[in-house]
C-alpha positions in Angstrom: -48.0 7.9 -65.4 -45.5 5.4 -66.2 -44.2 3.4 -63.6 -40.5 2.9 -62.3 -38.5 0.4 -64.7 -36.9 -3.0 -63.8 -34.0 -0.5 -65.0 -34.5 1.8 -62.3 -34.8 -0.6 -60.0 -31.4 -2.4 -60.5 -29.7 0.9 -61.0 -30.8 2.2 -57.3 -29.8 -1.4 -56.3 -26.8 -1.3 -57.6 -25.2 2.1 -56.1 -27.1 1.8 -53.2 -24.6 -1.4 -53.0 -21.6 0.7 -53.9 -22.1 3.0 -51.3 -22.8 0.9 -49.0 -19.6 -1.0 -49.8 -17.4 2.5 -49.5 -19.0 3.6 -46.6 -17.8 -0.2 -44.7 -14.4 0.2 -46.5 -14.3 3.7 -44.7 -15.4 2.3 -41.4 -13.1 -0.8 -41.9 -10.2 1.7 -42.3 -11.2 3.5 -39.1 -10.8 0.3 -37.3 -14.1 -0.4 -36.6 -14.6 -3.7 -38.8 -17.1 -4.7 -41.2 -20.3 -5.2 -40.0 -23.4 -6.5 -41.5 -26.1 -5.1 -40.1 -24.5 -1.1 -40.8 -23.9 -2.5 -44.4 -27.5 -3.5 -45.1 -28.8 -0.3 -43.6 -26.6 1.8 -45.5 -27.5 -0.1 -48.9 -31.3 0.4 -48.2 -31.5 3.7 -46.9 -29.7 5.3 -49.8 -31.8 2.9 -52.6 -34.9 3.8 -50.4 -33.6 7.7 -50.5 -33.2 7.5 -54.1 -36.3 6.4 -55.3 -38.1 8.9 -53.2 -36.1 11.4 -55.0 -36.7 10.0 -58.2 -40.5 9.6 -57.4 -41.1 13.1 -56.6 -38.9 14.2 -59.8 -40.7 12.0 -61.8 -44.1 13.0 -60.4 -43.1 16.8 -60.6 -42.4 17.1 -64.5 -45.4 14.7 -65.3 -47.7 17.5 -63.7 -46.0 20.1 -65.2 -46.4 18.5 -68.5 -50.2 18.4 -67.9 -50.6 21.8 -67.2 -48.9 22.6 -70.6 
C-alpha cells in the first residue's frame, strides 16, 4: 500500500484553507466578524474529513485490486 503523497497533503491543506476562508467571508457578511478560532476549526475539520475520505477510497480499491 502506498502511502499519502506530500501532494496529497498540501492539496487537502490547501482547500481545507479555501473553505475555511469562504465559510469566514460568509460569517463576516452575516455580521458576525472574523474569528480565529471558527477559522482554524473549519480548515482542519474539512482537511481532517478529507483525508479520511481519501483513506478509505484509497484503501477500498487497493483490496479490490487484490482480490482480482
Amino acid at each position: 500500500m502506498k502511502p499519502i503523497t506530500k501532494t496529497m497533503i498540501k492539496t487537502f491543506l490547501f482547500t481545507g484553507l479555501i473553505y475555511a476562508g469562504l465559510m469566514a467571508g460568509y460569517d463576516y457578511s452575516e455580521g458576525n466578524g472574523f474569528r480565529l478560532w471558527r477559522f482554524i476549526f473549519h480548515a482542519s475539520f474539512f482537511v481532517l474529513c478529507m483525508a479520511l475520505m481519501s483513506r478509505y477510497s484509497y484503501n477500498k480499491n487497493d483490496s479490490s485490486k487484490d482480490n482480482k
